[in-house]
C-alpha positions in Angstrom: -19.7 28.2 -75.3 -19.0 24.9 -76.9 -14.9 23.6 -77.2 -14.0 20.6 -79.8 -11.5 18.5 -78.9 -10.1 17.0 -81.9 -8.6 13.5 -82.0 -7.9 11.9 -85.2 -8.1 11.9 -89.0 -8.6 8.2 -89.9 -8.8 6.3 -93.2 -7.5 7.8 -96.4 -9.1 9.8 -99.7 -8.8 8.7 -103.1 -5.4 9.8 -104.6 -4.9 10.9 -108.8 -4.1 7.3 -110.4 -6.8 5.7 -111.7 -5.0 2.4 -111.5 -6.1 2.2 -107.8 -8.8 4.5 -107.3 -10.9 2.0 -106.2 -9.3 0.4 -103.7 -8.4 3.7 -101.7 -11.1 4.6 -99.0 -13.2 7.9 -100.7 -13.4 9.3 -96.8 -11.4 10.4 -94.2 -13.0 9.2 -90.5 -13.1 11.9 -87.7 -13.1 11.2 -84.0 -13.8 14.4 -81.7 -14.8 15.2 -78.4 -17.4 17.8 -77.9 -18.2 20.0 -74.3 -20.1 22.7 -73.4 -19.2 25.1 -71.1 -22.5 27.0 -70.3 -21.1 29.4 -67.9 -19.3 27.3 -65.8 -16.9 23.8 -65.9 -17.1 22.2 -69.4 -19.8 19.1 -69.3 -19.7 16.4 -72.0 -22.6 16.9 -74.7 -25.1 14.4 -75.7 -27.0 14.2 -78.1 -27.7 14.5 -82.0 -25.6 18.0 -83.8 -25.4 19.6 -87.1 -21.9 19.7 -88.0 -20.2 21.6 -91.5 -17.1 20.4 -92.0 -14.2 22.2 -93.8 -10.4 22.2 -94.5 -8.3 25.2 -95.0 -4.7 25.7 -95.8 -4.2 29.0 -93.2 -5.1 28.9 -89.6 -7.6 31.9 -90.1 -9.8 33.4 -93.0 -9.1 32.0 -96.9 -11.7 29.6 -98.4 -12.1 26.0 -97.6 -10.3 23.6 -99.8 -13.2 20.9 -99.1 -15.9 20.6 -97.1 -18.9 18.3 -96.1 -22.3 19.0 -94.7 -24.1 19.6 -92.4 -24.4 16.6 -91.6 -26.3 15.4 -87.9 -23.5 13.5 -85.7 -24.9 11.5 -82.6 -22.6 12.6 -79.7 -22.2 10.8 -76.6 -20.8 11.1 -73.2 -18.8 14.1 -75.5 -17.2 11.9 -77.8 -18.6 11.3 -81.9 -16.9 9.8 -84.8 -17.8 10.7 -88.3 -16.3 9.8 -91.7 -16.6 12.9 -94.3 -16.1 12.6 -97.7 -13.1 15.1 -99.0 -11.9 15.0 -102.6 -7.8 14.7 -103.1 -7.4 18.0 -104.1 -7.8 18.9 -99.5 -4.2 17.6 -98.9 -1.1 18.6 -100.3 2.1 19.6 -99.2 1.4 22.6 -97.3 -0.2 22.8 -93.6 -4.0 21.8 -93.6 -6.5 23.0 -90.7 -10.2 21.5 -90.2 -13.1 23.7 -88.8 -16.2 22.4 -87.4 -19.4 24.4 -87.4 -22.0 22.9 -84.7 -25.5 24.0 -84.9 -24.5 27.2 -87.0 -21.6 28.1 -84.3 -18.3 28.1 -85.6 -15.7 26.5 -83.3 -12.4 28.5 -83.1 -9.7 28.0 -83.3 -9.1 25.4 -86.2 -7.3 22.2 -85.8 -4.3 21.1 -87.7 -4.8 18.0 -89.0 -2.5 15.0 -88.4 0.2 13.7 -91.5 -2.5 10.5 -91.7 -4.2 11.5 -94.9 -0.7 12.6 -96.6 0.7 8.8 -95.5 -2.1 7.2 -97.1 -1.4 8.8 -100.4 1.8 6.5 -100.9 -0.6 3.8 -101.3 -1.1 4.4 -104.7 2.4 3.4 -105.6 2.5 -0.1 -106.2 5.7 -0.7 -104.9 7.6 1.4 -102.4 11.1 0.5 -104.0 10.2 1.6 -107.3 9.1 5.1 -106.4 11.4 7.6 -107.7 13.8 9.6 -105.9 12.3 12.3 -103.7 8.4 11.5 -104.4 8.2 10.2 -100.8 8.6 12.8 -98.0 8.8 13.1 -94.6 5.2 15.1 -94.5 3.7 11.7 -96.3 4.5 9.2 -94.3 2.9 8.1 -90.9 4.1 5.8 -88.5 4.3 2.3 -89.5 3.5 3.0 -93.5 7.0 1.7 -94.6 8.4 -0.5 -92.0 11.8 -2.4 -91.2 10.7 -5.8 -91.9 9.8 -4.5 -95.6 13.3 -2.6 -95.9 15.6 -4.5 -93.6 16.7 -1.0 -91.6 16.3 -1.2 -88.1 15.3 1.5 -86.4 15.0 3.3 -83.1 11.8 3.1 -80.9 10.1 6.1 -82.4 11.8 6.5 -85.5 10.1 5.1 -88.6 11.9 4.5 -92.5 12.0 7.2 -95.0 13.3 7.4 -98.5 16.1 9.9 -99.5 17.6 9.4 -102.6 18.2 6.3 -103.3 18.1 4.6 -100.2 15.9 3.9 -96.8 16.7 5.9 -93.6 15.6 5.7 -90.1 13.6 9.5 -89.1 11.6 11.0 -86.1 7.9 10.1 -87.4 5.7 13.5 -87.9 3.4 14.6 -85.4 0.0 12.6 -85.5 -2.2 13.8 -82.3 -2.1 16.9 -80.3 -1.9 17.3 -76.3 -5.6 17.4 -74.8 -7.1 14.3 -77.4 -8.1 10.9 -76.6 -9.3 8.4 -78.4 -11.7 5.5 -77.2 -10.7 2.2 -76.1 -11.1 -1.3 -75.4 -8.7 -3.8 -74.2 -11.3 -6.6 -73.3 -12.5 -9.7 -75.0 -15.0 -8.9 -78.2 -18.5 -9.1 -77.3 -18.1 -7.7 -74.2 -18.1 -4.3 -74.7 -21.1 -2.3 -73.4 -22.5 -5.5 -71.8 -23.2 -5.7 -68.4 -20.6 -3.4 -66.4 -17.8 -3.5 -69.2 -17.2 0.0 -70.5 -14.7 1.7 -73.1 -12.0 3.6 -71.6 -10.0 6.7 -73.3 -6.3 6.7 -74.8 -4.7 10.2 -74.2 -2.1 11.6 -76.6 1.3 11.6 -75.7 2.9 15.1 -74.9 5.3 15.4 -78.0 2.2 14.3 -80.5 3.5 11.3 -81.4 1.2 8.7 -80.3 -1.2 7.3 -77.6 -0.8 6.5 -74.2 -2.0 3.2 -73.2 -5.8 2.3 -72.5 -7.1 4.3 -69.4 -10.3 3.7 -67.5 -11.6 0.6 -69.4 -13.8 -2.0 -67.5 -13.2 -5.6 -68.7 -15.0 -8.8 -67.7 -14.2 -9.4 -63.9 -15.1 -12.6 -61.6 -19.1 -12.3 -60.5 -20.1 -11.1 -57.2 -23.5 -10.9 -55.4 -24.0 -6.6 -56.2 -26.6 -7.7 -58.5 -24.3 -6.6 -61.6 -23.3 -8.7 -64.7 -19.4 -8.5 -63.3 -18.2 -10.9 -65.6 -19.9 -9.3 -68.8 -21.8 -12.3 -70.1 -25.5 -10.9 -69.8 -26.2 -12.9 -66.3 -26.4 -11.1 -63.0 -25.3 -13.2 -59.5 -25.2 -16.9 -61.3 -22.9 -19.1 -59.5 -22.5 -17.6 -56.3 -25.0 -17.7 -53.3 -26.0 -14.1 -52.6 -27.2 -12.5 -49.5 -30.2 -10.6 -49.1 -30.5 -7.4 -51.5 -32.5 -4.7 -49.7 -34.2 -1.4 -51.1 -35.6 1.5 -48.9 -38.6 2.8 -51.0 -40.2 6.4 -50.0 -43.0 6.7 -47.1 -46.8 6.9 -47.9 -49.7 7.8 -46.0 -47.8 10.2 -43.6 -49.6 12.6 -41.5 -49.1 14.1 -38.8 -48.9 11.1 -36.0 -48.5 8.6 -38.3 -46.7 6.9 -41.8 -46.1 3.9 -43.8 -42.7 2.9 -44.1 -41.3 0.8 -47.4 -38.9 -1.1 -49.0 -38.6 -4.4 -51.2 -36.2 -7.2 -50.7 -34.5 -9.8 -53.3 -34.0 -13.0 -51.0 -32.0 -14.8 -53.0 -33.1 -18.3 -52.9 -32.7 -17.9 -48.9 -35.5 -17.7 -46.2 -35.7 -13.9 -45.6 -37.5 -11.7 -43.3 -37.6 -8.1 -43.5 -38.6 -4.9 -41.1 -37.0 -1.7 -41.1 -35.5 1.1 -38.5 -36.6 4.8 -37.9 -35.4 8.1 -35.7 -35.3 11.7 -36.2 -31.8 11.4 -36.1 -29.6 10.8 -39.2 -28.1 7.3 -38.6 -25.8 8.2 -41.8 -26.0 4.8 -42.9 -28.4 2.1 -42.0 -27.6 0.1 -39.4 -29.8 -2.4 -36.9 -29.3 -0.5 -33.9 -30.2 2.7 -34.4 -33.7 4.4 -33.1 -37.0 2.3 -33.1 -37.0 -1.1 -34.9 -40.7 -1.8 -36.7 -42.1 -4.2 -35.8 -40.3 -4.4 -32.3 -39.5 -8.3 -32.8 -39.5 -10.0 -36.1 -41.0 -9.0 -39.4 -42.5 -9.6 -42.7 -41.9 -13.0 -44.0 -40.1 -12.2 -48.1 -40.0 -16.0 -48.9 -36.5 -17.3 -50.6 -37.3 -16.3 -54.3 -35.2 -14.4 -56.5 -37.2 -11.6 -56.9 -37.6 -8.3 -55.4 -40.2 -8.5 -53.2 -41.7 -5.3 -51.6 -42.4 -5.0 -47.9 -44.5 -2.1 -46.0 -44.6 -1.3 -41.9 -47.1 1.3 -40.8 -45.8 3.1 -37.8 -47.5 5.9 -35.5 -46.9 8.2 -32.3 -45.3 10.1 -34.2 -44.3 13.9 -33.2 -46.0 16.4 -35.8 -44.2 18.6 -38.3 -40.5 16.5 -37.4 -38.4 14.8 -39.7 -37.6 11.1 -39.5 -35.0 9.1 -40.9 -35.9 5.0 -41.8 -34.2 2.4 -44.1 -35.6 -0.9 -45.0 -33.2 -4.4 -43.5 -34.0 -8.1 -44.7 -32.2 -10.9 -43.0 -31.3 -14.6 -44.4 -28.9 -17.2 -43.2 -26.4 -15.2 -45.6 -26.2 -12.5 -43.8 -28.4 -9.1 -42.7 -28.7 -6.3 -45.5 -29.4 -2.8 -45.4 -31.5 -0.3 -47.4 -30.3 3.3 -48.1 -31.4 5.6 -45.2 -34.2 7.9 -46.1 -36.4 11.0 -44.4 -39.9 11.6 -44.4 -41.5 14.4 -42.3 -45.2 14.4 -40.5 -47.4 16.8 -41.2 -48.3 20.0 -38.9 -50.7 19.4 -36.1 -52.7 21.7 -34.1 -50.8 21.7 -30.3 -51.3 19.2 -28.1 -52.4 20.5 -24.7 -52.2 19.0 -20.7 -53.8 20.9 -17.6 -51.3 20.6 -14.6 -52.4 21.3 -11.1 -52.4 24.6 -9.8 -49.2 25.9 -7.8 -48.6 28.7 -5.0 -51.8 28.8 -4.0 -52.8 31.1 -1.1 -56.0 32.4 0.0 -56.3 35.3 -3.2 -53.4 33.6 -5.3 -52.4 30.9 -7.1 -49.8 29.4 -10.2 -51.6 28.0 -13.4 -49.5 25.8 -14.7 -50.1 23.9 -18.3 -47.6 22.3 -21.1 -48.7 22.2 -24.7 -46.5 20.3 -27.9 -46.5 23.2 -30.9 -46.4 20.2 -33.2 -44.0 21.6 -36.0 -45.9 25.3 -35.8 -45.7 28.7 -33.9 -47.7 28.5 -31.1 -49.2 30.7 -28.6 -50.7 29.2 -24.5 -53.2 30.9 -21.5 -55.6 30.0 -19.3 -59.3 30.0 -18.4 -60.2 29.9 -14.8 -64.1 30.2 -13.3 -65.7 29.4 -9.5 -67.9 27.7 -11.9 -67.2 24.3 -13.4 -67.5 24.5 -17.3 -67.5 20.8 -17.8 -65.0 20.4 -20.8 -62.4 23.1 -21.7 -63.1 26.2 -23.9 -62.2 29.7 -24.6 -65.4 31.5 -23.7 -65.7 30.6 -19.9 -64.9 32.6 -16.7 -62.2 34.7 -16.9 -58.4 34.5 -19.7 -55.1 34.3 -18.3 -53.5 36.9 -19.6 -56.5 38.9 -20.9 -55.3 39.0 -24.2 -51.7 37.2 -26.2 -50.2 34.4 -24.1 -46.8 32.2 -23.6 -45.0 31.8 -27.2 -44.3 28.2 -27.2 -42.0 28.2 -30.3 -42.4 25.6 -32.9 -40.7 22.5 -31.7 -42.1 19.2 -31.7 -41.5 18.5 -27.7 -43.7 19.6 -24.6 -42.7 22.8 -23.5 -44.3 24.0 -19.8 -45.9 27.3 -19.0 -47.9 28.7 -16.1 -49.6 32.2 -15.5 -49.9 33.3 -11.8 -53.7 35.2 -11.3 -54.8 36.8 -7.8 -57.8 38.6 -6.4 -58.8 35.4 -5.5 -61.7 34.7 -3.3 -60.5 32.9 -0.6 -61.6 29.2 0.7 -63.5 29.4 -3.0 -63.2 26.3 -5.6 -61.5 27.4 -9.1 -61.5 25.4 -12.0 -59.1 25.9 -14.7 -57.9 24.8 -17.9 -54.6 25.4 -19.8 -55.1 26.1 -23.6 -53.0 26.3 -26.5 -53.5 27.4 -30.7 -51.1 27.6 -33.6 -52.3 28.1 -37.4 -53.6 24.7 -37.1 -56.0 24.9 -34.4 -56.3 25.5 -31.5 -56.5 23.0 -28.3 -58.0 22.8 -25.1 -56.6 20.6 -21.7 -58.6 19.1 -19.0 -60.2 21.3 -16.4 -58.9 20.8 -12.9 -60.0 22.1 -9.9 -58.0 24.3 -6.9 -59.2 25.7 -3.5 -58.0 28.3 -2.1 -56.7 29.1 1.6 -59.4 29.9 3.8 -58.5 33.2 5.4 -60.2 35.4 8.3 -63.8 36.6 7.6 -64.1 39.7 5.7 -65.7 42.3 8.3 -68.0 45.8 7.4 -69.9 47.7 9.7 -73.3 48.8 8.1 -75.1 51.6 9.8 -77.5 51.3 12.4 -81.2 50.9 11.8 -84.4 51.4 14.0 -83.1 54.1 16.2 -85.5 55.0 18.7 -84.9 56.9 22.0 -83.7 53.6 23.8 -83.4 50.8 21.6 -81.7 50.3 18.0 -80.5 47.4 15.1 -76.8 47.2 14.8 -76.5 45.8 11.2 -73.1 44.2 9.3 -71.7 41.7 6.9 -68.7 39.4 6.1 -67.5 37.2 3.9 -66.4 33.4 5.5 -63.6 32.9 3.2 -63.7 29.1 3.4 -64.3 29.2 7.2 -66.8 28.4 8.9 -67.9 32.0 10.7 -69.6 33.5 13.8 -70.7 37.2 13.9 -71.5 40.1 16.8 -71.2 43.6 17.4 -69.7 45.2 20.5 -71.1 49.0 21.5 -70.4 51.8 23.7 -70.9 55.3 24.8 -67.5 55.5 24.3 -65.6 55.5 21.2 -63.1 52.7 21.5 -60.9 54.5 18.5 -60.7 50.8 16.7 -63.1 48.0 17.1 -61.9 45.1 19.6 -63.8 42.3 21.2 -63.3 44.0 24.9 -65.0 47.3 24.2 -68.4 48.0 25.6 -70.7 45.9 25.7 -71.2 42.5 23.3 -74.5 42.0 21.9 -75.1 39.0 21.8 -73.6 38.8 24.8 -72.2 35.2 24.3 -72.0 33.2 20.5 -73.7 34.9 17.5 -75.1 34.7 13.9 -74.0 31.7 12.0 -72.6 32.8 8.8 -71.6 29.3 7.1 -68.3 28.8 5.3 -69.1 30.4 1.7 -67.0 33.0 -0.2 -69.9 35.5 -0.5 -70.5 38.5 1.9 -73.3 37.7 4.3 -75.3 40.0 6.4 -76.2 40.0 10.0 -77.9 42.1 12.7 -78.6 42.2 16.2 -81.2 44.2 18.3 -80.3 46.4 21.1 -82.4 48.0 24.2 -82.3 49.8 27.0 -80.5 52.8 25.8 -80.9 55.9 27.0 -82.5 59.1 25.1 -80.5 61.9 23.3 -77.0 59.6 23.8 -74.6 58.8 20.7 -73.3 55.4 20.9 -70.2 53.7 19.4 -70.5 50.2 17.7 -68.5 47.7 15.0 -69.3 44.5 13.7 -66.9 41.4 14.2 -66.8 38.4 12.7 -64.3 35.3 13.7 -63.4 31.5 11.9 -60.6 29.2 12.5 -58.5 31.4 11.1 -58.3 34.5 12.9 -61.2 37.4 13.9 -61.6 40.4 12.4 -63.2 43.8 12.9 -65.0 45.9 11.1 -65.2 49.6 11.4 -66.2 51.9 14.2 -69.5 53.4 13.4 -72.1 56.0 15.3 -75.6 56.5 16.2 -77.5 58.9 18.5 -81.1 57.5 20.1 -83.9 60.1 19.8 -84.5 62.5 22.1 -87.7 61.6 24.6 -89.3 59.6 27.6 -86.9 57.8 29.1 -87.7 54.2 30.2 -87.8 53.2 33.7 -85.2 52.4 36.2 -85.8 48.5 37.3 -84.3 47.1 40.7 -84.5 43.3 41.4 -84.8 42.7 45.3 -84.9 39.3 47.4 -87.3 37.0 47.1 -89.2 36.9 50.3 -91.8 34.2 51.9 -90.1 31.1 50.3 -91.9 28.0 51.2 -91.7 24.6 49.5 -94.3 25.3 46.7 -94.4 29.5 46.9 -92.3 32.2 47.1 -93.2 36.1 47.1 -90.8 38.1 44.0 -89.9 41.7 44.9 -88.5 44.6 43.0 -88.5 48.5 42.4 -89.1 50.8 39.4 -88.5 54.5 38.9 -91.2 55.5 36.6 -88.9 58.6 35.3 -92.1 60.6 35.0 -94.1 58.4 32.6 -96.8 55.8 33.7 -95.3 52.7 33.8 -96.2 49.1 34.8 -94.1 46.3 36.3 -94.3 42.3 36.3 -91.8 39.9 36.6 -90.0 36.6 34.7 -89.1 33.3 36.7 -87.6 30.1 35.4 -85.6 27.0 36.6 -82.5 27.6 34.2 -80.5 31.1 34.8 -81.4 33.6 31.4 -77.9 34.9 31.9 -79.5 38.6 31.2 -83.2 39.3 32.2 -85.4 39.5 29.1 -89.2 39.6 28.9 -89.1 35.8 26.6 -87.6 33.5 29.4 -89.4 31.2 31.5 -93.1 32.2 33.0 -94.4 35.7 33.6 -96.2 37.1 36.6 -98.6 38.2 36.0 -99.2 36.3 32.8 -100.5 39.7 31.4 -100.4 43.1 32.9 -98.6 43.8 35.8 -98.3 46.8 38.8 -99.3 49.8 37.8 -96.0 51.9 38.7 -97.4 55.6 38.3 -95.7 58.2 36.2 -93.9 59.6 39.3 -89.9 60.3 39.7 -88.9 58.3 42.5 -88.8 54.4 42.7 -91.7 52.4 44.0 -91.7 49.4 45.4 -93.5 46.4 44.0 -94.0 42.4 44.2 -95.8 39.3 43.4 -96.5 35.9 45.1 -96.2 32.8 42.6 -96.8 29.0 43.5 -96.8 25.7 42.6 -93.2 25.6 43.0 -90.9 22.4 43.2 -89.7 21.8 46.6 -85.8 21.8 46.4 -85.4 24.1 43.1 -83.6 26.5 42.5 -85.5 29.5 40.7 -84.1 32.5 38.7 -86.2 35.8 38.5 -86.0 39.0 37.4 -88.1 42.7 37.9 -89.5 44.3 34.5 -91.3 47.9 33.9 -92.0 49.8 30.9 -93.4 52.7 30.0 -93.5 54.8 26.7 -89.9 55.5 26.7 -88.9 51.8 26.8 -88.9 48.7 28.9 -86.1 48.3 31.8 -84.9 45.0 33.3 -83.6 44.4 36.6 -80.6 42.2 37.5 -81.3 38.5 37.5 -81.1 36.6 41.1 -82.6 33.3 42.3 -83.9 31.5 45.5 -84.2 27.6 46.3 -87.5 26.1 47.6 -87.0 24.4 51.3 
């Protein structure tokens, strides 16, 4: 809703007497101020309106006495001024009221209107002293119309002269304003009004509606100072005085998402200037050469010592993505240092930026991944992908993801945020590599691999079942896994079951060291052959396998030989007939009712066990035939070309169809 504020009636209309009708103004000038509310506080209008114009003699309703327009008024900063052009007939004695119509809305209520056009009237008399008796009134006079020095009254402040009768008196002047209007004002020198920063400023009417209150607000001509304002109101900015530098902070360009070009311009002043700038994602509040990161570091871009603006750029980087940044522009001379307005830019969105950290925790089936990713301004979301087998650069397709599916929300800050992901069922002693990855809704991004071992641990043990089970001889068979160590395996058997496997049980086969298994994280196999066993007998065995860090077992299994012929029984006896260079070899062999032939082994070096590979056997092929009787038989054979002063180890050997026995291993020494 629009509100007029009406001010003033000014100048006069023509009055009836032709004598000096055209020396009266044919108008009467209107100053108003006009707002409009629109919903909320009233705001000065600007612009150009279509006004009506009209005067009534009743407050509301009746018929205008006079009206002009519409007419278009030029409004600004709320106030116009318009002269309208009334005939005389629009004032008389009575009460008079103006309404205003702008843009087709009528503006309520209507104003009375001021004794100024009733005053004026009396100018058509020629002479105040000859006007008759009563045919000037109070109503018709304004303030000032008759005055003392004309009529030699004095009167109070206030008062004004009025006729009654036939005489001058002093009387309270009518009211000429109302409480809420203002007219403009200008107390300063002419011609400077409206130049540089001199402005009009507003005279209130007084509370009882008699006048105006002194000028209020007006800007006159003041001494010049270096703000790069005409202060003195004479069309010149900043001449006489030596000004410091004058320093604008223009908007960033080219910013993305690491990176931006800061800007500003710089009036030198007729000094040597340089210019750089300062930036943070903190809000200085006002510039200042202390705050965050100065650009450049040291000095800065030479501006010359003109009098121009002249505009300066610094292009900065490693910047954080998707953060906001606060900069101003600062120029130096030997004036002084100046400072820009602070303004904020803010980088673009990146995808995150990721960094593989070392593995922690780790154990022999465990371990910590460990990672950090930057989200870069955006929601972001980190795992893992871990493999025994190096993948050269990072992606999301190798070995196995930690977790299987979702990951660690990182948030969407702009600083480097840690996260880790513990994974197990681990091989141990076994080489991972592993990389940390993180994605938002700009990418995603991968970190170096690195690589982590884990904690060799005791072999892994199983006892396979036996193979090659005959009535006296059988393959033990296993496997284990090294686990990083480097690993030995046997077996131990028995007739008896030892409940649990140990490594005192029975008997070890080998009977010292065993199978090399190397140090690998896969399961190896093994075996081992076993003989002389006897016929229709269930035997007990386990596999073990040891490293450097500990032995372990695996389980107790069984086998029974076939039933059958039963190998011989094998004695070793003395050696007899020793000379220097010969010696006689003796033993005995129970046939157990199967033929059966014997020989013999000899060596210099002790077999440990007899066995039919070691050193030379006598006979070379064949042997003594044994019979296939049930008792033991004694048998022997001479060998030669021995070294004098050796010690020789030999052993008695038989076999038959169930098997081949060996007799214990004993030596003799050559005189």
């Amino acid at each position: 809703m629009r509100r007029l504020t009406f001010v003033a009636l000014l100048s006069s209309l023509a009055l009836a007497s032709p004598a000096v009708a055209q020396s009266i103004p044919q108008s009467v000038k209107i100053q108003g101020y006009l707002s409009d509310r629109a919903g909320g506080p009233p705001v000065p209008a600007n612009g150009t309106y279509s006004m009506l114009f009209e005067i009534f003699d009743v407050v509301a309703g009746g018929a205008p006495l006079a009206s002009a327009g519409p007419v278009p008024v030029v409004v600004t900063g709320g106030v116009y001024e318009v002269a309208i052009p009334v005939g005389a007939s629009a004032f008389g004695d009575s009460s008079r009221y103006l309404q205003i119509t702008v843009n087709g809305e009528v503006l309520s209520p209507r104003l009375p209107i001021d004794s100024t056009p009733f005053a004026l009237r009396s100018e058509s008399a020629v002479k105040a002293d000859t006007v008759a008796p009563g045919a000037v009134t109070t109503p018709g006079l304004a303030e000032g119309a008759v005055t003392a020095s004309k009529i030699g009254v004095p009167c109070a402040e206030g008062q004004i002269l009025v006729r009654a009768g036939e005489a001058w008196t002093c009387a309270t002047p009518p009211q000429v304003c109302f409480d809420g209007s203002f007219v403009s004002c200008y107390p300063g020198p002419a011609g400077t009004l409206d130049v540089g920063v001199c402005r009009a400023g507003v005279s209130t009417c007084k509370p009882d509606g008699t006048g105006f209150n002194p000028c209020a607000g007006a800007v006159t001509p003041g001494t010049e100072i270096c703000d790069a304002l005409d202060n003195d109101c004479d069309g010149q900015v900043n001449e006489d005085v030596v000004c410091g530098t004058i320093v604008t902070t223009s908007a960033a360009t080219l910013v993305t998402s690491s990176s931006a070009t800061l800007n500003g311009s710089a009036n030198p002043n007729l000094n040597t200037t340089t210019g750089w700038f300062r930036y943070s994602t903190t809000n200085p509040g006002t510039c200042n050469d202390t705050f965050g990161t100065r650009a450049p570091s040291t000095g800065g871009t030479a501006l010359g010592s003109g009098s121009g603006a002249v505009p300066y750029a610094r292009a900065i980087s490693g910047l954080a993505a998707g953060t906001t940044y606060y900069f101003c522009a600062i120029a130096a001379n030997s004036e002084g240092t100046s400072f820009g307005a602070v303004l904020s830019f803010t980088t673009s969105a990146a995808p995150p930026t990721v960094t593989t950290s070392a593995p922690t925790s780790v154990t022999s089936n465990s371990a910590m991944l460990n990672g950090s990713a930057n989200p870069n301004g955006t929601a972001t979301t980190g795992w893992f992908r871990y493999s025994t087998t190096n993948p050269g650069t990072c992606d999301d397709v190798f070995g196995t993801r930690a977790p299987s599916s979702g990951g660690t929300a990182l948030g969407s800050g702009s600083s480097t945020l840690a996260y880790g992901q513990p994974i197990n069922a681990l091989l141990s002693g076994a080489t991972y590599y592993v990389c940390a990855i993180a994605s938002n809704a700009q990418g995603t991004s991968f970190g170096s691999v690195v690589a982590f071992t884990t904690v060799p641990s005791p072999p892994t043990v199983t006892t396979s079942p036996a193979t090659n089970v005959t009535s006296s001889s059988a393959t033990l068979n296993g496997s284990a896994v090294p686990n990083g160590g480097a690993t030995t395996a046997w077996f131990r058997y028995s007739t008896t079951n030892p409940g649990t496997c140990n490594d005192t049980f029975g008997t070890r086969s080998p009977s010292t060291g065993g199978t090399g298994l190397g140090s690998g994280s896969t399961d190896v196999a093994f075996l081992t052959h076993i003989f002389g066993l006897f016929s229709s007998t269930t035997y007990y065995f386990c596999a073990i396998a040891s490293n450097a860090q500990g032995t372990s077992f695996g389980p107790v299994l069984s086998f029974t030989t076939a039933p059958g012929q039963p190998p011989p029984t094998v004695t070793t006896s003395a050696a007899t007939s020793v000379t220097s260079s010969s010696a006689t070899l003796n033993g005995s062999a129970n046939p157990n009712g199967d033929a059966t032939t014997a020989w013999f082994r000899y060596a210099t070096f002790n077999p440990g066990t007899c066995n039919d590979v070691f050193g030379i056997r006598a006979p070379a092929s064949g042997g003594t035939a044994m019979g296939s009787g049930g008792s033991p038989l004694a048998y022997s054979r001479a060998i030669s070309s021995l070294a004098t002063g050796t010690t020789y180890y030999f052993c008695a050997i038989a076999g038959n169809s169930g098997g081949t026995s060996f007799g214990a291993v004993l030596s003799f020494t050559t005189p």
